[in-house]
Structures are given as C-alpha cells and as structure tokens.
C-alpha positions in Angstrom: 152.1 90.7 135.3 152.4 86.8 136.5 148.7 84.9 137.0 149.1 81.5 138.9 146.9 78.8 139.8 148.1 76.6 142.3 148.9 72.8 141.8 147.1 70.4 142.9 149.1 67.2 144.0 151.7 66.0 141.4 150.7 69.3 139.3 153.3 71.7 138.1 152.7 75.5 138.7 150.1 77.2 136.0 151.8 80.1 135.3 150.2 83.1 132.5 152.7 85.6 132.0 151.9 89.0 130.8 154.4 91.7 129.6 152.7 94.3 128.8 149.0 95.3 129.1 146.8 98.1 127.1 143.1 98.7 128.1 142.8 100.2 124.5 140.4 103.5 123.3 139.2 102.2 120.3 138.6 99.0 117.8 141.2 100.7 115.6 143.9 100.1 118.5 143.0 97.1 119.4 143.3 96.0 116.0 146.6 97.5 115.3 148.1 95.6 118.7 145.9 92.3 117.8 148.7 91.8 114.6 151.9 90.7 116.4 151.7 87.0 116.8 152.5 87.7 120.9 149.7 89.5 121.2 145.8 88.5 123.0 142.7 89.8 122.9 141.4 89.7 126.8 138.3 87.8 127.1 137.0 86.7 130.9 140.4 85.5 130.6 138.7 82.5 132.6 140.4 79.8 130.1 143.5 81.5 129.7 144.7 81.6 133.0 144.6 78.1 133.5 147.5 77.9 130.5 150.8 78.4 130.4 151.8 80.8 128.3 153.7 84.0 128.1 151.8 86.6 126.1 153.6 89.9 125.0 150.8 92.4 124.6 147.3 91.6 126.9 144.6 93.7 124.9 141.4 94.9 127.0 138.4 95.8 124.7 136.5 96.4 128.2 136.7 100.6 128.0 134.8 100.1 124.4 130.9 99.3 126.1 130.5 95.8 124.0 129.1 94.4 127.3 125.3 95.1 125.9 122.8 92.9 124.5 120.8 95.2 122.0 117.4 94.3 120.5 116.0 95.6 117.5 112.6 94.4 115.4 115.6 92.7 113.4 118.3 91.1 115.0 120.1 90.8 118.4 123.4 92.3 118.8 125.6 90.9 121.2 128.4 92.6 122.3 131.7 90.7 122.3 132.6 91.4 126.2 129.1 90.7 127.5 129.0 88.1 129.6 127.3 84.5 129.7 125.5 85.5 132.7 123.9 88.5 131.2 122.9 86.3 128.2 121.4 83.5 130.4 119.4 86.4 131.8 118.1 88.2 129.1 114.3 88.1 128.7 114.5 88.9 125.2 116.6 86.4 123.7 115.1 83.7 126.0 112.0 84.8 124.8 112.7 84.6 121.4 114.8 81.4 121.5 111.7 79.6 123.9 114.7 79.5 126.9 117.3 77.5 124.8 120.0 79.9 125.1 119.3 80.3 129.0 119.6 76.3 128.8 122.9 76.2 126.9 124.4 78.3 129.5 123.2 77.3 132.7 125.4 74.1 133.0 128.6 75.9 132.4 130.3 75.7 135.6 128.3 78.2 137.9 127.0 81.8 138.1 130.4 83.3 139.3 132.1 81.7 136.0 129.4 82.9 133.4 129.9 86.3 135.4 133.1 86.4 133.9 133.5 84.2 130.6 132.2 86.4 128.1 130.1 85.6 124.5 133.1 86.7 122.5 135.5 84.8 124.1 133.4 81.4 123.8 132.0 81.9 120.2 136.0 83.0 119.0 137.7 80.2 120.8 135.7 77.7 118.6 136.4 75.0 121.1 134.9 71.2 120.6 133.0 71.5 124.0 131.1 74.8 123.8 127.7 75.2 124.2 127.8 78.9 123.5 128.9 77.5 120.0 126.3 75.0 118.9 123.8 77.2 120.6 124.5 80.4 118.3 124.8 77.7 115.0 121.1 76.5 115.1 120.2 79.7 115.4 120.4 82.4 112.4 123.5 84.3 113.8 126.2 85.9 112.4 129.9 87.6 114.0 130.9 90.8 113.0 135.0 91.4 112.5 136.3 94.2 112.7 138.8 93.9 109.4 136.4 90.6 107.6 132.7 92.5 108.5 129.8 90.6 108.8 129.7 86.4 107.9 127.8 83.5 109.0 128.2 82.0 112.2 128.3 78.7 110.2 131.6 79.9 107.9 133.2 81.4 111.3 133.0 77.8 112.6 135.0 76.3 109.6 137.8 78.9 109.8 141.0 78.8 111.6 142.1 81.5 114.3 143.4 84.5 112.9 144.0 88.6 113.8 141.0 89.6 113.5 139.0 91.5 116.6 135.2 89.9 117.2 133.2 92.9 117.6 129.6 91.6 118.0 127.1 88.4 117.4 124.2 89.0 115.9 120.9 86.8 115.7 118.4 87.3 113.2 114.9 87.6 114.3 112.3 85.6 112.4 109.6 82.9 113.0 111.1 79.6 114.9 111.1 77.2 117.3 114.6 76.5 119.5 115.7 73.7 121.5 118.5 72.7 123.3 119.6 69.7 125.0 123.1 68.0 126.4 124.1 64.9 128.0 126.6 65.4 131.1 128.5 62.9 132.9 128.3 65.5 135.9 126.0 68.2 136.0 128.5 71.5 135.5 131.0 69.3 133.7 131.8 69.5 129.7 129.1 68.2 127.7 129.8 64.5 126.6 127.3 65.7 123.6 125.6 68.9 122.6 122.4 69.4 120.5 120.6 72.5 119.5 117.6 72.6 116.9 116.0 75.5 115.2 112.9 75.3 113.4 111.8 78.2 111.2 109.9 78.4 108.0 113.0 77.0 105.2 112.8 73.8 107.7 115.7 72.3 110.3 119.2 74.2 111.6 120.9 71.2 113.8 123.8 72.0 115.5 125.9 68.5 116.9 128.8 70.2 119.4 130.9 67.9 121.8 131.8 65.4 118.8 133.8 66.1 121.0 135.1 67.9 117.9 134.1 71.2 117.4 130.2 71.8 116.6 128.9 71.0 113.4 125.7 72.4 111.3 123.3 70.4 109.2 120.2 71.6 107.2 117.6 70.5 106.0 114.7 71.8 103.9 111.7 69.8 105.8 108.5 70.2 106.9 108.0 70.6 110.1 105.0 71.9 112.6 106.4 75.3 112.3 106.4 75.8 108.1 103.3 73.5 108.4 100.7 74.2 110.8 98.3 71.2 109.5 101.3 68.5 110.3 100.2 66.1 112.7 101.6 64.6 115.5 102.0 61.3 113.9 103.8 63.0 110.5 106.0 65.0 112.8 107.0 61.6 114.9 108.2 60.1 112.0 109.7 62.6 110.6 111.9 63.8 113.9 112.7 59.4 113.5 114.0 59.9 110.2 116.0 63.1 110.6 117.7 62.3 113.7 118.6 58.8 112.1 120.0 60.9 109.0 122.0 62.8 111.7 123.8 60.2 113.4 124.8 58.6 110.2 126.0 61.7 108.8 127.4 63.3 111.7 131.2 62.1 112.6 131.5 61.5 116.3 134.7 60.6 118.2 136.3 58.9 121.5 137.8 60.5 124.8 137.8 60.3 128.2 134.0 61.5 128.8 132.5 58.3 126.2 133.2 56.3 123.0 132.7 57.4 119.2 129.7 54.6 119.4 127.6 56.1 122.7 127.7 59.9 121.0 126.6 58.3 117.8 123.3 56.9 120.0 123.2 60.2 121.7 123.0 61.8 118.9 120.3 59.8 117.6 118.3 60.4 120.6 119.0 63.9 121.6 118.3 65.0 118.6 114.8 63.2 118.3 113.9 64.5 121.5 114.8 68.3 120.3 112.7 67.9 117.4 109.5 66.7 119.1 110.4 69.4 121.7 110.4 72.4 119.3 107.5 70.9 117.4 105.0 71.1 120.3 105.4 67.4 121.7 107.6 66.8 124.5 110.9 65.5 124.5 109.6 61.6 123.0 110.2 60.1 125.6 
C-alpha cells in the first residue's frame, strides 16, 4: 500500500509506504505486532501521510471500540481512537473544563481534520506544537498503556517514544476552573504559543506548549478564587501578576520561523495572566 501527497512546486513526491496491514482483534495483538521497530500504530494517520517513510507492519486499533468518551462521577475516559471532533463536541467534558478543551481544539486546522486526527494519536506523538497536549497537562489526566498501566500525563510528557500501545486518557473529576488560550500567526495555523491553566483546590496546574518545544507543566500551591472564596479581585490581580511573571522567567522558550525566544517569553507573560484572571472570575485583564 503506497499513500502520496502531491508536490507542490519545487516539492519532491511525499510518498508513505506500507507493506503490510492488520486491523488487529485485540490489545494483546496489537501489542505483539507494536514490538518490531518497522512497525506503527495507525492513528488518523493525518500526520503520517505527509512523511516519508516506509513502515513494515500498519497496525489498526479501529475494530477495538476506543472511539468513546466515557463519563463516570470520577473520571473521563477517553478512548485512544476517538477523535478531536468528538472531543470538541462533547458536552460533558466542555462542561466540566468551562469550554477549554472545545477551545484547544477548534483552531486545529478544520472540522474535516479533527474528524480524523484522533486523541491518541496527538497526546502519543508528544509533539512541541500540540494543543491536545498542553490542554490534557493542566488538567488532572492520566494515559493508560497497555504494558506500563496507568501514569501521569505529566511523566508521559517527559518520556521518550517507545512500544507501548495508548489505550485510553483519563481526566480526573474534581473542583476547578480551566482556561485556555493561544496566540496564532494565522488562525488554523500552529500555535506560536500555547497556555492552559487549571485551578482546583491544591492551587495552579500551568501548562506552556509551543516553546515551541514540547509543553511543559508548572505548579504551584497558591491561593486562588477557587481554594479561596473570600479572595478579592484586587489579591487575585496581583497574584495572576506575580505567577505569570514567575512563569516566564522559569519557563525556557525558543526561536523559529513563527517568532523569537524573546516574543514567547512576553507571551507567556501575558497569556498566562490573562488565563488566570479568566479562570478566576475576571476576564481576560485586559
């Protein structure tokens, strides 16, 4: 099986080559096939066509229903082959995450895209410019391997690619406040910088993504309007000022093509005061 994309002027041919391909019966198989080095796990396969690359043995976890978003009084479960679109448009978790997830999503591309990329495939490609990626960090998710079981989102971030199947990503259901934001050169292109706060009741999950290295999590035990409902306006103002100043000095930023290591070190100063104001009750501070 031969995928192309045609070239554009000066382009060579994009050209994914597949020798064999197994729409597999269980997590078991897939797993098995998932430890030669040749082999892929079949996402959207939206990013991978656009490669070239010759993979030996195309693995389809599609036959296995992990398209579903489940809800529980606990947690969301999110299957590994549902796709963005069904996760922009779930009332639950938009519900839950006051329409940040829906936000993180709705920039990527367009609809027919997001009908296709799917959850797994974003969260386990780890890439710099995801906002599927610092959107799930803020929050209190997790991923569940099939071979490493459940770990935090956070520690997923950190490790390298290895053989392991993503089964499902699950968020924790507890008291909080979520916020995203992004700055975009153009609107459905990659973010030039990503953002995404949760408050709950231990204090602030910040997620920085679009560095434009891959995203980055900082905590911090403060107060905030959410663990503090007598926190005023004024307290909450200058305390977004301080912890978004904390963040751009701590967080490492970079240059490329979309803007210089010095305008995402601003951007994350202001995005991330304007989050925090957000998800405390009080606009965007502008």
């Amino acid at each position: 099986m031969n995928l192309c994309r045609l070239p554009k002027n000066g382009e060579e041919w994009i050209m994914l080559k597949i020798k064999e391909y197994v729409k597999v019966n269980s997590l078991e198989e897939a797993y098995e096939l998932n430890q030669k080095k040749s082999s892929r796990v079949l996402g959207g396969m939206v990013w991978m066509k656009m490669m070239n690359r010759s993979v030996g043995t195309a693995i389809d976890l599609s036959g296995l229903g992990l398209d579903t978003v489940k809800e529980t009084e606990d947690e969301f479960v999110i299957g590994c082959m549902a796709s963005l679109r069904t996760l922009e448009t779930h009332a639950g978790i938009n519900t839950y995450t006051d329409g940040a997830v829906r936000e993180s999503l709705r920039h990527i591309v367009g609809v027919q895209f997001r009908n296709c990329a799917t959850v797994g495939g974003s969260i386990y490609g780890r890439f710099g410019f995801s906002d599927v990626l610092t959107m799930f960090l803020a929050l209190d998710s997790y991923v569940e391997l099939f071979g490493g079981g459940r770990i935090s989102m956070e520690e997923f971030s950190k490790r390298k690619a290895d053989r392991d199947i993503l089964v499902n990503i699950i968020v924790k259901k507890h008291a909080q406040r979520s916020v995203y934001l992004s700055q975009r050169n153009a609107s459905t292109d990659f973010p030039v910088l990503a953002c995404a706060v949760c408050l709950d009741e231990e204090g602030m999950r910040l997620s920085i993504g679009a560095r434009p290295g891959r995203a980055v999590l900082m905590k911090e035990a403060a107060e905030t309007p959410v663990n503090n409902e007598n926190m005023s306006p004024k307290e909450w103002n200058r305390q977004a000022e301080l912890l978004a100043e904390k963040a751009a000095k701590s967080i490492t930023t970079g240059s490329n093509m979309r803007a210089s290591k010095e305008y995402r070190t601003h951007l994350v100063r202001v995005l991330v005061k304007r989050a925090l104001l957000a998800a405390g009750g009080m606009g965007n501070g502008n």
